[in-house]
MARKELUM-428196 format. One record per residue: residue in one letter; residue number from 0; x, y, z of N, C-alpha, C, O in turn. Coordinates in steps of 0.05 Angstrom, whole numbers, plus 5000, padded with zeros to 4 digits. Each point is the difference from the previous one (the first is absolute). Layout:
REM residues N
@residu->A	num->NUM	npx->X	npy->Y	npz->Z	capx->X	capy->Y	capz->Z	cpx->X	cpy->Y	cpz->Z	opx->X	opy->Y	opz->Z
...
REM end
This chain:
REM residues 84
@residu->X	num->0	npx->2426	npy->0798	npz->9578	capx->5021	capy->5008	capz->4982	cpx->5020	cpy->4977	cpz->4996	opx->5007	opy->4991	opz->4979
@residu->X	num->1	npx->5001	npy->5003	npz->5044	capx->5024	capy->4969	capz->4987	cpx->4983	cpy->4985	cpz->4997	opx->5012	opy->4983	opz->4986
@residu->X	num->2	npx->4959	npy->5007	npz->5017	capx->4986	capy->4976	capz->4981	cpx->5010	cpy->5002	cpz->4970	opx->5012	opy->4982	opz->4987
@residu->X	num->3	npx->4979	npy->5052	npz->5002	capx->5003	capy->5001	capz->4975	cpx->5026	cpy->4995	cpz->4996	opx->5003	opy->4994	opz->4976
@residu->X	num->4	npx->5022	npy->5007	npz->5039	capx->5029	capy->4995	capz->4984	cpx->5004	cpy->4975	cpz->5006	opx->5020	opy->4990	opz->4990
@residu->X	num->5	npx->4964	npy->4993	npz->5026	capx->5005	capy->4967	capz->4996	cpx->4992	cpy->4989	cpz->4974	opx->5010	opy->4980	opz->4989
@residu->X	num->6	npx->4970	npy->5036	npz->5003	capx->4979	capy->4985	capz->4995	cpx->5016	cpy->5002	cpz->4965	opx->5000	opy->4984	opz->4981
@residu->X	num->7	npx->5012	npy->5047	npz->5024	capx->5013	capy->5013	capz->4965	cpx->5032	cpy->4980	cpz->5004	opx->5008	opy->4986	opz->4981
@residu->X	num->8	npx->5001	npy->5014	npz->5034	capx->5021	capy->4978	capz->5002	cpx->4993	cpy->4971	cpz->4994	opx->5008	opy->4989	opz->4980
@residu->X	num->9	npx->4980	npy->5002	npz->5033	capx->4985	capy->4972	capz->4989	cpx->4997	cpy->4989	cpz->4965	opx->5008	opy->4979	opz->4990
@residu->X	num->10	npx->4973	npy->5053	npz->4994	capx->4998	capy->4995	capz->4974	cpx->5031	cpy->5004	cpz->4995	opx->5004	opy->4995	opz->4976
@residu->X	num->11	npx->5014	npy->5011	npz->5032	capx->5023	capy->5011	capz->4987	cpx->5012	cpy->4974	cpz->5001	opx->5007	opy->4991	opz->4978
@residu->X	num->12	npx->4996	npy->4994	npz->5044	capx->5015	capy->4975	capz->5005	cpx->4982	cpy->4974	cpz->4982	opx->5012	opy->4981	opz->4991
@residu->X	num->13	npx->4955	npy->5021	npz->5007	capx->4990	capy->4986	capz->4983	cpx->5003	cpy->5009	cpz->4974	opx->4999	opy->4978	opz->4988
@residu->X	num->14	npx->5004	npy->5041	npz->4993	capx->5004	capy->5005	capz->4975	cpx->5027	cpy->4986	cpz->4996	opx->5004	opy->4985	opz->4980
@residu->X	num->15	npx->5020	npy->5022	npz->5041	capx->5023	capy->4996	capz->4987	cpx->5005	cpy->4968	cpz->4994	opx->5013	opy->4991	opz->4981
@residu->X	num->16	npx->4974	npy->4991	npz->5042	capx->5004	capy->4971	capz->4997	cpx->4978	cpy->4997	cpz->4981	opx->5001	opy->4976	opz->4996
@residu->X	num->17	npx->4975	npy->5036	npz->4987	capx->4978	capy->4983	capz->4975	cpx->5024	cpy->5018	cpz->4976	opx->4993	opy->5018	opz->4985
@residu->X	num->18	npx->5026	npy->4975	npz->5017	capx->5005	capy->5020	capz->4972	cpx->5000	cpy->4970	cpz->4980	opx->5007	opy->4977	opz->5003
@residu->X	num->19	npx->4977	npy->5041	npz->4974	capx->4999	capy->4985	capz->4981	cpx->5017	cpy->4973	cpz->4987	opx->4979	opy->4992	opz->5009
@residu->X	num->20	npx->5030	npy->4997	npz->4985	capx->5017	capy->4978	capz->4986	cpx->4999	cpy->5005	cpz->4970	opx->4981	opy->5011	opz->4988
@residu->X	num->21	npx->5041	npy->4980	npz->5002	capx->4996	capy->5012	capz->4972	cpx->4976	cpy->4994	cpz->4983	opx->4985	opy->5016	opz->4990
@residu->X	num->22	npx->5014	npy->4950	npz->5011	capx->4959	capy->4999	capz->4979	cpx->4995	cpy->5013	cpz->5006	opx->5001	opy->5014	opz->4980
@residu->X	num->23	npx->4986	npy->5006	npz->5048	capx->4983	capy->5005	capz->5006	cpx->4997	cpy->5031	cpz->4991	opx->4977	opy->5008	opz->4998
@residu->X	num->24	npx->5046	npy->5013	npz->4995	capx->5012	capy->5016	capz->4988	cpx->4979	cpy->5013	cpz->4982	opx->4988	opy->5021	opz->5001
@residu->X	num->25	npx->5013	npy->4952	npz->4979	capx->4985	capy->5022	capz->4978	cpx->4970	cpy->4993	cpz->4997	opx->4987	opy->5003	opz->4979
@residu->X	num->26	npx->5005	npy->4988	npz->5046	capx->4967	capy->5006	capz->5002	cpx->4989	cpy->5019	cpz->5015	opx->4977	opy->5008	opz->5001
@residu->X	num->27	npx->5055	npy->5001	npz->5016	capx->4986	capy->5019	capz->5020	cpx->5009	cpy->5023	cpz->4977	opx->4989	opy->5022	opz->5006
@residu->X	num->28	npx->5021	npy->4979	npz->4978	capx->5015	capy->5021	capz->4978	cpx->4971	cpy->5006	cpz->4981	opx->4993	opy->5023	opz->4994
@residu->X	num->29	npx->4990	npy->4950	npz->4998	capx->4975	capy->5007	capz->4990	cpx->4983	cpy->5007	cpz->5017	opx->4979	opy->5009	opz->4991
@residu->X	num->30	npx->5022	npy->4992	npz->5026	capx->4974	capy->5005	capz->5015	cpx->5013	cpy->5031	cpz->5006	opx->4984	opy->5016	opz->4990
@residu->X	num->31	npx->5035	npy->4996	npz->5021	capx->4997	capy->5026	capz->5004	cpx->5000	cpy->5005	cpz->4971	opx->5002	opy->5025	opz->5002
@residu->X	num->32	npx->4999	npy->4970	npz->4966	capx->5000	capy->5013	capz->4972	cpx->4968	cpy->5000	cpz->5011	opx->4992	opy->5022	opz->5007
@residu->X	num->33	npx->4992	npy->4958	npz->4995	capx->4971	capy->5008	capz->4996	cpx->4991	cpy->5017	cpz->5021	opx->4978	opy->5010	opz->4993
@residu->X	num->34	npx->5031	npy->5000	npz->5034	capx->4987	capy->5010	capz->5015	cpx->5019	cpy->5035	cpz->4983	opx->4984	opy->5019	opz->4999
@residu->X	num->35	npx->5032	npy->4984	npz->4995	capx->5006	capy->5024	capz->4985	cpx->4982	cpy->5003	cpz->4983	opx->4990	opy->5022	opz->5001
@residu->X	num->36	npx->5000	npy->4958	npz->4977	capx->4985	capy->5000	capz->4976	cpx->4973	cpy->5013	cpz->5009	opx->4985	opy->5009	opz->4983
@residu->X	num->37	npx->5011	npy->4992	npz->5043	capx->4973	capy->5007	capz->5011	cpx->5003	cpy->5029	cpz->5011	opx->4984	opy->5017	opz->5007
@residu->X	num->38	npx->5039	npy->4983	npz->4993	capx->4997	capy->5034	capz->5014	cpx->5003	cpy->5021	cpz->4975	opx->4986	opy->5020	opz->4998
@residu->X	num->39	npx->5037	npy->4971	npz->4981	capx->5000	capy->5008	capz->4975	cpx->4968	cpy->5007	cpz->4979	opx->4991	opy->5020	opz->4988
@residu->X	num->40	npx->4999	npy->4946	npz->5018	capx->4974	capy->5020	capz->4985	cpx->4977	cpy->5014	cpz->5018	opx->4980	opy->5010	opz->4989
@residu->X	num->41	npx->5025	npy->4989	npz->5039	capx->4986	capy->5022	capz->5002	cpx->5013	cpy->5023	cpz->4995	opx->4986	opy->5015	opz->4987
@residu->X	num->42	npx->5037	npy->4997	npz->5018	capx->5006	capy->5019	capz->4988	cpx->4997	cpy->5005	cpz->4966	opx->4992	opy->5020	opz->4989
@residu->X	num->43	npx->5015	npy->4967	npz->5005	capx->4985	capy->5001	capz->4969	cpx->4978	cpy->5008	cpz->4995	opx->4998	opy->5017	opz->4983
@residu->X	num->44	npx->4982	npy->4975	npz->5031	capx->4971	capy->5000	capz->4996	cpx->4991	cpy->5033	cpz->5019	opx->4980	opy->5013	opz->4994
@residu->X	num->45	npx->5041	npy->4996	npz->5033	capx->4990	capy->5024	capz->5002	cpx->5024	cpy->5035	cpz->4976	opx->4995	opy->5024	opz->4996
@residu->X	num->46	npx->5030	npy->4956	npz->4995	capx->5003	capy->5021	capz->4985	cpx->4980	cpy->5007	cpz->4965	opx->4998	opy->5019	opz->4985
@residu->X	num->47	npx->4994	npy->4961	npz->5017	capx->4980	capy->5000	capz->4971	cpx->4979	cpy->5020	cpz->5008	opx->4991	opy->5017	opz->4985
@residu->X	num->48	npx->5000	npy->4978	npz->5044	capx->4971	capy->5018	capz->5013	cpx->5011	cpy->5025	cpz->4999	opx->4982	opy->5017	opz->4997
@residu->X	num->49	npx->5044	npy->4993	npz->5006	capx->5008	capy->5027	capz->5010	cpx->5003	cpy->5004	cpz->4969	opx->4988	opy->5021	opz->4996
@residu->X	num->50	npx->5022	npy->4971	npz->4983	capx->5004	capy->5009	capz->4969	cpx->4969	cpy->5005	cpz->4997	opx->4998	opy->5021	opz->4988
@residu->X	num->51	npx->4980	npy->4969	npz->5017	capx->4976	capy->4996	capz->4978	cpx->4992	cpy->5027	cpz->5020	opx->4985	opy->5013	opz->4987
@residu->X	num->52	npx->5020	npy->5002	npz->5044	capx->4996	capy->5022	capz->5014	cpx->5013	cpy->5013	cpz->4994	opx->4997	opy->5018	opz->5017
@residu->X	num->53	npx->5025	npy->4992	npz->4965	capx->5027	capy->5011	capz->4988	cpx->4980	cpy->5013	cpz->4978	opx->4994	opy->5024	opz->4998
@residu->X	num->54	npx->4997	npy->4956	npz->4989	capx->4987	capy->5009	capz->4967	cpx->4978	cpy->5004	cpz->5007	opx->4992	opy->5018	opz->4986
@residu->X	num->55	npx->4992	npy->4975	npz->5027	capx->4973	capy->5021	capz->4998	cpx->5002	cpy->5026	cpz->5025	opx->4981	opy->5015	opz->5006
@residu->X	num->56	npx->5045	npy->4986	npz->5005	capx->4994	capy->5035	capz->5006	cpx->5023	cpy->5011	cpz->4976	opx->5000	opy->5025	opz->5003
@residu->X	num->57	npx->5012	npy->4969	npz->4983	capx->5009	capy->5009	capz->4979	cpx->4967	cpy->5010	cpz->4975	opx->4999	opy->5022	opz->4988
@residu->X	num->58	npx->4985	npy->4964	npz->5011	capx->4983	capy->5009	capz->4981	cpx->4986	cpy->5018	cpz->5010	opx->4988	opy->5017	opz->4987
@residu->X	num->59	npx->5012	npy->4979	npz->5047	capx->4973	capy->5021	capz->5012	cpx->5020	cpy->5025	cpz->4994	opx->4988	opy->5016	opz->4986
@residu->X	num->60	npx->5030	npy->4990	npz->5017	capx->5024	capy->5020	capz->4996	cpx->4996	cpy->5009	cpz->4978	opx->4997	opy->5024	opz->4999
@residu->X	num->61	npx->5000	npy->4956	npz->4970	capx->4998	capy->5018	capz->4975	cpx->4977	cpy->5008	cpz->4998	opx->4995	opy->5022	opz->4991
@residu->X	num->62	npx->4984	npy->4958	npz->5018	capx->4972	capy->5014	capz->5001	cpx->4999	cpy->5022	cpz->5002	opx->4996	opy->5012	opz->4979
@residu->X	num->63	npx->5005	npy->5001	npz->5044	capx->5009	capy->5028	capz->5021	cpx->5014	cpy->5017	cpz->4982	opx->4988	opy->5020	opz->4991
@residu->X	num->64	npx->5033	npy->4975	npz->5003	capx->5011	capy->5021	capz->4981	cpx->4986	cpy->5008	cpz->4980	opx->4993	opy->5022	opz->4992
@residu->X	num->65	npx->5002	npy->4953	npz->5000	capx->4987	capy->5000	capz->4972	cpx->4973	cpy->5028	cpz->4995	opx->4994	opy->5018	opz->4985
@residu->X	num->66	npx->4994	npy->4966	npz->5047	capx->4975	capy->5023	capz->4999	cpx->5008	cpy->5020	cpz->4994	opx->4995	opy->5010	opz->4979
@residu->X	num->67	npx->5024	npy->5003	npz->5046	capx->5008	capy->5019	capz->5003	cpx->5011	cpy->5014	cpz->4979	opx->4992	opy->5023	opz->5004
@residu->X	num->68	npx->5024	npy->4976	npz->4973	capx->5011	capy->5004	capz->4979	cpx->4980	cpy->5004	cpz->4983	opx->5002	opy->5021	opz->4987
@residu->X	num->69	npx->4975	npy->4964	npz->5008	capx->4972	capy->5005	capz->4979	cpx->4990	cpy->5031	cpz->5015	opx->5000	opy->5023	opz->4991
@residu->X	num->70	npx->4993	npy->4967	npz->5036	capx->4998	capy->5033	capz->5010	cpx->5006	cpy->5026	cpz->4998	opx->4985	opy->5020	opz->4997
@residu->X	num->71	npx->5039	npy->4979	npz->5003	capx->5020	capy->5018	capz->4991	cpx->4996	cpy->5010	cpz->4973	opx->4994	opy->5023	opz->4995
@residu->X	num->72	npx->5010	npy->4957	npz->4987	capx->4988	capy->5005	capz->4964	cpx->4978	cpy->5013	cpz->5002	opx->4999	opy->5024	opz->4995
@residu->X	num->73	npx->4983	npy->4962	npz->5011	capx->4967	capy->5011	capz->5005	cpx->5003	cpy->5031	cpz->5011	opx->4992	opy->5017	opz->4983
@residu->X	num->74	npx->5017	npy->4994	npz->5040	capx->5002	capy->5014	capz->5011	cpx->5016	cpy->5023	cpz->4979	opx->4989	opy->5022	opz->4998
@residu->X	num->75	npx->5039	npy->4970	npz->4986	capx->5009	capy->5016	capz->4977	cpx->4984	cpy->5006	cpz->4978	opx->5004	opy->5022	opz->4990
@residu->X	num->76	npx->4974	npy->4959	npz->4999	capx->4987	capy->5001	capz->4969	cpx->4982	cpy->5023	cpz->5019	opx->5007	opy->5022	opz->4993
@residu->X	num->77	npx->4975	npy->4979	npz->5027	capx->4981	capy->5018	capz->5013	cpx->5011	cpy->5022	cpz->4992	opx->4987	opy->5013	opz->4984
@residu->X	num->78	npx->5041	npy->4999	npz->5026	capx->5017	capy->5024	capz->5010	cpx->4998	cpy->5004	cpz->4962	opx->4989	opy->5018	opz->4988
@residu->X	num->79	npx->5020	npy->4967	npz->5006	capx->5011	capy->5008	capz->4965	cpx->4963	cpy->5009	cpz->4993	opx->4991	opy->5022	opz->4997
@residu->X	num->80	npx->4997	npy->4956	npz->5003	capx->4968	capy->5012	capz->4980	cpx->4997	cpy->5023	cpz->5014	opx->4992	opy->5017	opz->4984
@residu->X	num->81	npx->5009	npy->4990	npz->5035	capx->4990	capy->5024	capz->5017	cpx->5020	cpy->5020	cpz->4994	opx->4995	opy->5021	opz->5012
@residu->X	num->82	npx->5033	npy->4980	npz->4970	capx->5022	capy->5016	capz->5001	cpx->5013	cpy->5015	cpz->5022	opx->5014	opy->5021	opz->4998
@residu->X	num->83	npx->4977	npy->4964	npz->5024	capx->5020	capy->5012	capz->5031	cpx->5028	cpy->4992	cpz->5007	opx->5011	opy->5009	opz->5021
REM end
């Protein structure tokens, strides 16, 4: 257990002496825009998967009704030709 807090002290005392210099600023500024750019489109790419799973249980839905509703008709024109 104190290995691990030397070891988390150590990066703490090495991060604080590599801190950047200003050049160096806005490359580490591009490089975390592109490593965002990468998490963004995967999220992009799984909210598109969940819309295109959105709309086809939306159609299996009107399908279903749909049947169900012709049924229904069907089931009324029967009752009516038969006058019940």
């Amino acid at each position: 257990m104190t290995i691990v807090g030397r070891s988390v002290g150590a990066v703490r005392v090495h991060a604080a002496e590599s801190a950047h210099p200003a050049e160096q600023a806005p490359e580490h500024l591009l490089e975390l825009l592109g490593s965002a750019e990468v998490v963004l489109d995967a999220l992009e790419h799984a909210r598109h998967q969940l819309l295109e799973l959105w709309v086809l249980g939306k159609l299996f839905l009107e399908a279903a009704q749909l049947a169900h509703e012709l049924f229904h008709l069907h089931f009324l024109c029967h009752l009516h030709e038969h006058r019940l």
